[in-house]
C-alpha positions in Angstrom: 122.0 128.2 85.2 120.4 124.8 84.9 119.0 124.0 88.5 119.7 120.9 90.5 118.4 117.3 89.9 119.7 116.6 93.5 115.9 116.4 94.9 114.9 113.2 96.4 111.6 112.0 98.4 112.1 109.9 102.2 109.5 107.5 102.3 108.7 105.5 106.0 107.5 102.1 105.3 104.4 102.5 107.3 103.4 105.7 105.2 101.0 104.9 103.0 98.6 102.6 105.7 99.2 106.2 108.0 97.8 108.2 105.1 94.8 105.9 104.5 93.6 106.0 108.3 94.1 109.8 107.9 92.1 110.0 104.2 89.0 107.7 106.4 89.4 110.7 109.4 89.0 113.3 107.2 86.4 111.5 105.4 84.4 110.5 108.9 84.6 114.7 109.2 82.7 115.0 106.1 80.2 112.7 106.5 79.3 114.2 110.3 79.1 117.7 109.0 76.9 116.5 106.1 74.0 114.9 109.2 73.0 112.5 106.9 73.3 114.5 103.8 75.7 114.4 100.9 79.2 114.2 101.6 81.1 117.7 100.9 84.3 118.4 100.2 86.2 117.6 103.5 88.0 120.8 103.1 87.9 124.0 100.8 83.9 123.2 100.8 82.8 126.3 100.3 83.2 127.1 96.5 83.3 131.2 96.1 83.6 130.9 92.5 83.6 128.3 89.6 84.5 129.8 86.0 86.2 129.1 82.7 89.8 130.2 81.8 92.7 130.0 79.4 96.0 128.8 79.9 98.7 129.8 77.8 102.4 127.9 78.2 104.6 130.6 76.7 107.2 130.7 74.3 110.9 130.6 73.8 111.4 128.7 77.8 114.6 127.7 78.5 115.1 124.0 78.0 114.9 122.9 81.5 111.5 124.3 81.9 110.0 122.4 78.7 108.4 120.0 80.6 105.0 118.1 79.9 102.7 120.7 79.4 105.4 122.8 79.0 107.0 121.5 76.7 106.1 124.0 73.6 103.7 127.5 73.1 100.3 126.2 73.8 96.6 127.7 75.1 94.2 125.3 76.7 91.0 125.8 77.9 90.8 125.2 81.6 87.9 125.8 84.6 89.0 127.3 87.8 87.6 127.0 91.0 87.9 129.2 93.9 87.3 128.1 97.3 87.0 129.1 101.1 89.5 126.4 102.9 87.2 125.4 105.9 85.4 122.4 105.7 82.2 124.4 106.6 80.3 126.5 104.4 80.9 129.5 106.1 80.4 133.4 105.5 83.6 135.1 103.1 83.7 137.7 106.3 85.5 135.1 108.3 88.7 134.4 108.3 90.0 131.5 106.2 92.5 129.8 104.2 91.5 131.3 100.4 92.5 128.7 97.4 92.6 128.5 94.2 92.5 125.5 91.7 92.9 124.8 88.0 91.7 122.2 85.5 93.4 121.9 82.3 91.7 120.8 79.4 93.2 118.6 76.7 96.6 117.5 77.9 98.0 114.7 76.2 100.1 112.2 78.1 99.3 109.2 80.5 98.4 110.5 84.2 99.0 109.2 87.7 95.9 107.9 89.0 94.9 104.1 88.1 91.8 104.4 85.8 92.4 107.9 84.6 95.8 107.3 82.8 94.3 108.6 79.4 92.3 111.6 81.3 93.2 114.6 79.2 93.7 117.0 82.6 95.9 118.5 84.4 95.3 120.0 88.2 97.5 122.7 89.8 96.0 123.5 92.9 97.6 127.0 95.5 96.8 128.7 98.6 97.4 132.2 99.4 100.4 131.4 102.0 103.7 130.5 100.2 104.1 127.8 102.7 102.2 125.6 105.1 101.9 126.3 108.7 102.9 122.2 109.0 105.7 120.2 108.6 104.2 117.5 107.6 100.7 115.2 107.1 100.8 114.1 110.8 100.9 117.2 112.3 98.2 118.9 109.9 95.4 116.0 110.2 95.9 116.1 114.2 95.0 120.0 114.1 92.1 119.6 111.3 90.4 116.6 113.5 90.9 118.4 117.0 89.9 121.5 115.7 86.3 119.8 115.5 86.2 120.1 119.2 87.1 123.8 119.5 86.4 124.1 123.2 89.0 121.3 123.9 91.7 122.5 120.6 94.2 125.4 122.8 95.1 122.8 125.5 95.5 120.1 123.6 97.2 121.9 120.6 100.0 122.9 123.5 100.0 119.3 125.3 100.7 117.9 121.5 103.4 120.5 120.2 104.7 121.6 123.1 104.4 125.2 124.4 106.9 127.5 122.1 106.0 124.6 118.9 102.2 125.2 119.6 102.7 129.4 120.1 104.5 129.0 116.8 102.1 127.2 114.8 99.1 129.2 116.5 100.8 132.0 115.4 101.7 131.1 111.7 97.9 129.3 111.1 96.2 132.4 112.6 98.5 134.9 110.0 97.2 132.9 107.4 93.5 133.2 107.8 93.1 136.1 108.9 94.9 137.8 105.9 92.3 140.7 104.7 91.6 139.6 100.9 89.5 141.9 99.3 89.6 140.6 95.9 90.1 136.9 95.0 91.5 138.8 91.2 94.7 140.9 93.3 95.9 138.4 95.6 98.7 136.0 94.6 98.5 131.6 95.5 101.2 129.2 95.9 101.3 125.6 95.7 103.3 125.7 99.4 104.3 121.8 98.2 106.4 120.7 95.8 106.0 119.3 92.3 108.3 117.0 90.1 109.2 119.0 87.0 110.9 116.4 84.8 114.2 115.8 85.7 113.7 118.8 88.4 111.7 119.7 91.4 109.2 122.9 91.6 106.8 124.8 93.7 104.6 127.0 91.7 102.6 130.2 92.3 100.1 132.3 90.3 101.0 136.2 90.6 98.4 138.7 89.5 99.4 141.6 87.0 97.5 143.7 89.2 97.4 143.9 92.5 94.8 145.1 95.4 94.4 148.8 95.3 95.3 151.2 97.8 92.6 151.0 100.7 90.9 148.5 98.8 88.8 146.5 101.7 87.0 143.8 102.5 83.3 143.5 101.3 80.6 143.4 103.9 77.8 140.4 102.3 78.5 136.7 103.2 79.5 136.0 99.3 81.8 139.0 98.7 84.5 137.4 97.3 82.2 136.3 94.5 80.1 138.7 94.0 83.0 140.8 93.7 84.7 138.8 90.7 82.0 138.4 89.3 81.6 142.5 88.8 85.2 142.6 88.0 85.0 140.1 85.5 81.7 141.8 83.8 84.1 144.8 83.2 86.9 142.7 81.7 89.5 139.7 81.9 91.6 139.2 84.8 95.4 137.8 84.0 97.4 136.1 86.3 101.3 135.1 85.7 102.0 131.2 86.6 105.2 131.2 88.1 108.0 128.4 89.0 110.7 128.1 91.2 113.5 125.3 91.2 114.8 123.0 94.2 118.1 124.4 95.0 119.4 122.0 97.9 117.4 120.0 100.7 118.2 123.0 102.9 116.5 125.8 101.7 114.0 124.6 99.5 113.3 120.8 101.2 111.0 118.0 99.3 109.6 116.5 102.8 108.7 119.8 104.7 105.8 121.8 103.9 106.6 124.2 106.5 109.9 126.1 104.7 109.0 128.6 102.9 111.2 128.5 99.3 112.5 131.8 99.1 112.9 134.4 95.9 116.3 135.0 97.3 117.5 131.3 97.1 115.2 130.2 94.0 113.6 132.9 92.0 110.4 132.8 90.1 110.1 131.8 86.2 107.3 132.9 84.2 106.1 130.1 82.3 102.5 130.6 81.5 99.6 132.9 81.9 96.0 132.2 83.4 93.5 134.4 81.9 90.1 134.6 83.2 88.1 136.5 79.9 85.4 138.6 80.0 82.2 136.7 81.3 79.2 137.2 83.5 79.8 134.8 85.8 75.5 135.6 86.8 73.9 134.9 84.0 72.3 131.3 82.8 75.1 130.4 81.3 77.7 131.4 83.7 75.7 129.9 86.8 75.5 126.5 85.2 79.5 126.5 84.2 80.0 127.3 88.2 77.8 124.2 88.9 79.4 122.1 86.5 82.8 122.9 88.4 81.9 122.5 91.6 80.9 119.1 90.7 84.6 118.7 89.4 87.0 116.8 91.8 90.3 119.2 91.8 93.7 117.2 92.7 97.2 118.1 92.3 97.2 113.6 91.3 95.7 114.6 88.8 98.6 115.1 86.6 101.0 113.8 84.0 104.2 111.7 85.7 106.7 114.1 84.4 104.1 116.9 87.0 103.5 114.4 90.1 103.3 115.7 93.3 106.4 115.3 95.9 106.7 115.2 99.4 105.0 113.6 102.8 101.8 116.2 102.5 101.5 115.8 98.9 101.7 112.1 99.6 99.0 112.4 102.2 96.7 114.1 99.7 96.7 111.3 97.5 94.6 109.3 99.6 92.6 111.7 101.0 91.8 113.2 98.0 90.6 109.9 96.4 88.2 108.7 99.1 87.1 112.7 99.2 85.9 111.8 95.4 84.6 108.3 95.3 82.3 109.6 98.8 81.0 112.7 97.0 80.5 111.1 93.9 82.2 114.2 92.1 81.9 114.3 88.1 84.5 112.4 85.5 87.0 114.2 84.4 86.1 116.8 81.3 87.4 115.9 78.4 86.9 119.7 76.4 83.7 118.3 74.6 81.2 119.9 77.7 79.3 123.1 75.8 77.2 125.4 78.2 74.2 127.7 76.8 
């Protein structure tokens, strides 16, 4: 069945001043945890793991899925970065929003962001919750600044939201980070935001072909998470399934809220690609210098072909976040698939 072109995005005529205030709060967040330092990343600072990849679009797709990128059989090479969500550097042991985010290499087409039209990459960056614990951009950067005065955050969370909103949301946040993840290899990530796909609207997701194994637990050093894929990928390569689902109807799969989850029951997953992580040891010369070469990468779900642009108010919010985010770090130009490690 050929799915629904009947998406559409709401946008409010003082959005995109909003979202520039909000990119310069997250911004001033940075630069105070950084005491004079260099700017990190004002969230997802903590990088557990930076290494190389392949990315396969597979074959025979039915036609409403050939789409950019997708549009015939391909591999590309690609880096992948995996990340802690905090805007801290903080130990693995704590509990946290886990990402994951791709750069792929050599993609033709002209891109979103001014200046990098002819870039040759394209982003796809997922979480490990299938959808956010916000509604939208407003409600997400209130919690991320007053969170920076935790003594202060419960009462004012429940004077903002209200006192069965603010249960809720508590309730929903605190799920998500403290999800046990003893493997960043075994544990699925969504994009929890939509996606233009052509003429169609997506969420995607990255499923692993295997999953945690019984008992399996969480390490006890500060670094587990990549100490651990680092062992696993010493042993062999790690394969994960990149997944799509379709907008059915602004009901159950809406553009402009973040917070409804789109379920398998109302769009199911297509298979369109694989993600393979090869065999590598992510400790050696060579493999500590690809991981700093990444984490000097600027990862963006902008960066992207038209036909691939983000959709909806949060994605809309990134885009000026995650621009000032990269012009105050001074993060690396975009790879072009000429960069050769030892």
């Amino acid at each position: 069945m050929t799915p629904s072109k009947n998406w559409k995005e709401t946008i409010p005529d003082d959005e995109a001043a909003r979202f520039e205030r909000y990119a310069e709060q997250l911004r001033d967040l940075a630069r105070a945890r950084a005491r004079g330092g260099k700017a990190s990343r004002a969230l997802h600072a903590k990088g557990n793991a930076g290494v190389e990849a392949q990315f396969t679009v597979l074959p025979d797709l039915p036609e409403h899925a050939r789409v950019g990128l997708f549009s015939s059989p391909k591999t590309f090479p690609a880096w992948v970065r995996y990340s802690n969500g905090a805007g801290a550097r903080q130990s693995d042991k704590k509990g946290d929003v886990r990402g994951i985010a791709l750069k792929i290499v050599g993609v033709d087409g002209k891109k979103v962001i001014p200046g990098l039209e002819d870039a040759k990459t394209q982003d796809f960056l997922m979480i490990q919750s299938s959808a956010q614990p916000f509604s939208n951009a407003d409600d997400f950067v209130w919690l991320v600044t007053a969170a920076a005065k935790p003594l202060t955050l419960l009462p004012r969370l429940f004077g903002h939201f209200g006192l069965v909103a603010g249960f809720r949301l508590l309730k929903t946040f605190m799920g998500a980070i403290n999800r046990p993840v003893p493997s960043l290899s075994t544990s699925s990530y969504y994009s929890a935001l939509p996606t233009r796909f052509g003429d169609y609207a997506v969420r995607y997701a990255l499923i692993p072909r295997v999953g945690p194994a019984p008992g399996a637990k969480m390490g006890s050093a500060a670094d587990y998470l990549g100490d651990e894929l680092a062992g696993r990928l010493e042993e062999g390569p790690v394969v994960f399934d990149f997944k799509i689902q379709f907008f059915v109807d602004d009901k159950r799969t809406p553009i402009e809220d973040g917070a409804v989850d789109w379920l398998e029951t109302d769009s199911p997953y297509l298979t369109v690609a694989t993600l393979t992580l090869p065999t590598q040891d992510a400790k050696s010369e060579r493999g500590v210098a690809i991981a700093e070469f990444i984490e000097g990468l600027s990862f963006d779900p902008w960066h992207a072909q038209e036909l691939l642009r983000p959709l909806g108010n949060m994605m809309r919010a990134r885009n000026a976040a995650y621009r000032l985010s990269t012009r105050e770090r001074g993060a690396a130009k975009e790879p072009d698939g000429t960069e050769r490690f030892p």
